[in-house]
C-alpha positions in Angstrom: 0.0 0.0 0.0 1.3 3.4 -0.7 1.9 5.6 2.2 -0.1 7.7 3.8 -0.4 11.2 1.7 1.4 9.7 -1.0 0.0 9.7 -4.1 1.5 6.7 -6.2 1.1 8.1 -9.4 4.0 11.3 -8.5 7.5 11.2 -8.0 8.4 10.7 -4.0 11.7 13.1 -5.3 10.3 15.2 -6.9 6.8 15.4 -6.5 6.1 15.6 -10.0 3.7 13.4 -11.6 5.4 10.2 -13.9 4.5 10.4 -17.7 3.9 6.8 -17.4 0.8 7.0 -15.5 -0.7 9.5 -18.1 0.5 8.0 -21.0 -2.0 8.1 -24.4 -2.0 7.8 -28.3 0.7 9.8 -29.9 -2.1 12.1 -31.6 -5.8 12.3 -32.0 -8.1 13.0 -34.7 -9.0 16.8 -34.6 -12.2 16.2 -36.6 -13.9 13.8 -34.4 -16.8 14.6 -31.6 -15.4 14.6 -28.1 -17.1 15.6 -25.2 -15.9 18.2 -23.1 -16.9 21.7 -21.8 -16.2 24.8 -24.0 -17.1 28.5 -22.8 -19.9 30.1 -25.1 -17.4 33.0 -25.9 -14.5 34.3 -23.9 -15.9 36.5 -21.7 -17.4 33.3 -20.2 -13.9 31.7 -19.4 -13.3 32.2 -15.3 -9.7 33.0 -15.3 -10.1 32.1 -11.5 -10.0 28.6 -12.5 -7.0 28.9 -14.2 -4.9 31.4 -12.2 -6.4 32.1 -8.9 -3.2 34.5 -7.6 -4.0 36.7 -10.6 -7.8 36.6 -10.6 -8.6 35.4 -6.5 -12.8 35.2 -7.6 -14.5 34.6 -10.5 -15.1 38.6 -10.3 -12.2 39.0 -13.0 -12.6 42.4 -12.3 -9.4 43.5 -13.9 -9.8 43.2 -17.8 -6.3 44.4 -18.7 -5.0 41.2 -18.1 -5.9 38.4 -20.7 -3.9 34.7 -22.2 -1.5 36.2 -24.3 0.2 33.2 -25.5 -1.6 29.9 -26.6 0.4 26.7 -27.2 -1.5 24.5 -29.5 -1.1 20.9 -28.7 0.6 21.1 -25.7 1.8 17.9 -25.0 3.3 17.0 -22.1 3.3 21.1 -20.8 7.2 21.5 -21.4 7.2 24.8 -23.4 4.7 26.3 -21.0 6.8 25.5 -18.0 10.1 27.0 -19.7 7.9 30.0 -20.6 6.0 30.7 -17.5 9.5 31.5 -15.4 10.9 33.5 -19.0 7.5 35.7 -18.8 6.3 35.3 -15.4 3.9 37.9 -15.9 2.1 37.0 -18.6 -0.8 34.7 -18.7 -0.4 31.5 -21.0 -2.9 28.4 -21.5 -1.9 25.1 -22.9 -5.1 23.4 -25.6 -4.8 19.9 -25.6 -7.4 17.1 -27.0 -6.1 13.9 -24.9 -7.8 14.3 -21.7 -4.7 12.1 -19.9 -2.2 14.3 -21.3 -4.4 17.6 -20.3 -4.2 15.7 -17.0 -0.7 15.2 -16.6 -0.6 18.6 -17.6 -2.7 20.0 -14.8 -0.8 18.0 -12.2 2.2 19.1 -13.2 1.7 22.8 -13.0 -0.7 22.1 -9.4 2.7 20.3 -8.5 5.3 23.1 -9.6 3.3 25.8 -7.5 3.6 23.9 -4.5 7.3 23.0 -4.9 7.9 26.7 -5.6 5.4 29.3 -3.8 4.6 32.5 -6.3 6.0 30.7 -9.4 4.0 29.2 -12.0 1.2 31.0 -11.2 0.9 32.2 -15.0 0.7 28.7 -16.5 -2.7 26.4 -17.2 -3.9 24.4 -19.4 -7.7 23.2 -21.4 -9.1 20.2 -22.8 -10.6 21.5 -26.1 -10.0 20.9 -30.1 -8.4 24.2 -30.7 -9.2 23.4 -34.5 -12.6 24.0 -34.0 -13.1 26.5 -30.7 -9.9 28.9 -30.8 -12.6 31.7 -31.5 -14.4 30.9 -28.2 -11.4 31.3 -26.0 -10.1 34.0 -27.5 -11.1 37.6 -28.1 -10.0 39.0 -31.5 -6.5 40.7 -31.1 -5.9 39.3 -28.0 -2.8 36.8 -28.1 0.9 37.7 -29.1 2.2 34.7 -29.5 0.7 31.4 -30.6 2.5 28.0 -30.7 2.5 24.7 -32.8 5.3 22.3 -32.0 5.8 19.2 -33.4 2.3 18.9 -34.8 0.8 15.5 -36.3 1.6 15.4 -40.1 -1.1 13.5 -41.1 1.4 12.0 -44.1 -2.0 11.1 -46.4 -3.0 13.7 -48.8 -6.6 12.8 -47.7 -5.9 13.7 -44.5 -4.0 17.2 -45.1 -7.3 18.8 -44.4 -6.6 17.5 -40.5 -2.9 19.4 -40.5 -3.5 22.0 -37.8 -1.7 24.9 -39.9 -3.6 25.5 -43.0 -5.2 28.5 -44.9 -8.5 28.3 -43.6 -7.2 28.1 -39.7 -4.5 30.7 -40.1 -7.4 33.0 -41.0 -8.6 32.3 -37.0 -5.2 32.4 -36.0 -4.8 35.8 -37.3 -7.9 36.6 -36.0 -7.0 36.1 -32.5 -3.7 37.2 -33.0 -2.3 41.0 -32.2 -0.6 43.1 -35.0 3.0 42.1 -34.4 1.9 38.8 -32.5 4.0 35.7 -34.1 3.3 32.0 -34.9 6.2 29.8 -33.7 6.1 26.7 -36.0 8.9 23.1 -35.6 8.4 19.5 -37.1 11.5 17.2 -37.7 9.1 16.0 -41.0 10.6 18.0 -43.8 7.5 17.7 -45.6 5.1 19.2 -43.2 8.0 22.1 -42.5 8.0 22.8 -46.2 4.0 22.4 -45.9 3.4 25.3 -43.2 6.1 28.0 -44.7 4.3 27.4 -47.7 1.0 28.3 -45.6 2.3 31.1 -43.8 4.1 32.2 -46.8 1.2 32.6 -48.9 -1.2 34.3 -46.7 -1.3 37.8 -46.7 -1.5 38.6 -43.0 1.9 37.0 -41.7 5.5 37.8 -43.0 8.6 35.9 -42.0 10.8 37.4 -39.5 14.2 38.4 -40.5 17.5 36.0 -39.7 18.5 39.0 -37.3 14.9 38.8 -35.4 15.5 35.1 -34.8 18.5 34.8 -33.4 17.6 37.5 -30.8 14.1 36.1 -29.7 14.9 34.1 -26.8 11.8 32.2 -27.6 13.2 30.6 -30.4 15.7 28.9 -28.6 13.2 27.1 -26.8 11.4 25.3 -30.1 13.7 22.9 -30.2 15.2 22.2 -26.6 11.8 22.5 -24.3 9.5 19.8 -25.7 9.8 15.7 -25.6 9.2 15.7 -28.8 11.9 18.2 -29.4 14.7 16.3 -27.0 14.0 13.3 -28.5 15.0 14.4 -31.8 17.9 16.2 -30.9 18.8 12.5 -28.9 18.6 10.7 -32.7 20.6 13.4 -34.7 17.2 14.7 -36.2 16.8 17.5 -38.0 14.4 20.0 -37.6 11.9 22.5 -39.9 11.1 26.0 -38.2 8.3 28.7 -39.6 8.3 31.6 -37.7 6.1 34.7 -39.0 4.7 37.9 -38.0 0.9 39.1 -37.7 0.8 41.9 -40.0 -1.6 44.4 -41.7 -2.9 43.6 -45.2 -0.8 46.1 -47.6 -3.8 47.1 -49.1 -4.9 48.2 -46.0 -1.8 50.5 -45.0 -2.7 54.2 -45.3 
């Protein structure tokens, strides 16, 4: 029997919860049902819920502070955690479909806080298909930074309309997105790199940044070092595809 106040399920050493326990498919299919909660609009998320030393009651009284970065398939919550001590100020939500991964998730960051009073308290995470519902967390404008990591390829040309970065979503994505907010792409599949440049590219509200801007975002840095997905490819030798581009204003739109 596992001792008393122990839960079997988290490290004794560290107090962190073990993967192993919350362990599910490698990816899930975006355009199926699934059943979970999703707020009407944004104004009906309770930031409470999510960071109760910013917002102590559901009042939410103080509207200047909103999500300002959304990572997109979160995974196991490694970006978020490197991010929320980089930008402890700002407010930042992992989306993730696997409810045991959104789980592991959750009991990693419930975890962190305790381990280390004030810190982490910026960091949260939602089960919800952010291919369908990014609109209803969201308010138009509102993020600066948005995040797709090592995203499913979905290899068959059938099932390319399933790739999470594609014309129609980076319409939403710019929606949600500030002027001057950036999409932070990665995939160690050459085709899919190729595939959402190509997407990016193409659309008329994002521009690549410059060489110059990427080797002084500190952000950047993190793409390829702060995910499992990311470590284990470094591990192998892999290589890997980035796409990082700016939220812009239509040129036909400039005065």
């Amino acid at each position: 029997m596992p001792e008393t106040g122990v839960n079997p399920t988290h490290s004794k050493s560290t107090g962190l919860p073990r993967k192993r326990f919350y362990r599910a498919r490698a990816h899930s299919n975006p355009l199926s049902d699934s059943h979970f909660p999703v707020p009407i609009s944004p104004s009906h998320v309770d930031y409470s819920l999510h960071y109760p030393q910013f917002f102590p009651s559901s009042d939410q009284s103080d509207s200047s502070r909103k999500i300002q970065f959304a990572d997109i398939g979160c995974g196991f919550g490694g970006l978020l955690i490197s991010l929320s001590t980089l930008f402890p100020e700002t407010l930042m939500i992992g989306m993730e479909l696997r409810d045991k991964v959104t789980e592991y998730v959750k009991e990693r960051i419930l975890s962190l806080r305790v381990a280390n009073p004030g810190q982490y308290q910026n960091v949260s995470v939602v089960r919800t298909n952010s291919m369908k519902y990014i609109p209803n967390h969201f308010e138009k404008g509102s993020l600066s930074k948005m995040f797709f990591l090592f995203p499913d390829p979905h290899f068959k040309e059938k099932n390319h309309r399933r790739r999470v970065i594609s014309p129609f979503l980076l319409d939403e994505y710019a929606y949600v997105l500030e002027v001057g907010g950036i999409i932070y792409t990665i995939t160690d599949v050459e085709e899919l790199g190729d595939w959402m440049k190509s997407c990016l590219k193409n659309h008329p509200l994002f521009e690549p940044l410059t060489e110059k801007e990427l080797e002084a975002d500190p952000v950047v840095k993190l793409l390829t070092s702060a995910t499992e997905e990311g470590q284990k490819v470094a591990r192998n030798a892999g290589q890997t595809f980035q796409a990082v581009f700016r939220r812009i204003v239509p040129s036909d739109q400039i005065s």
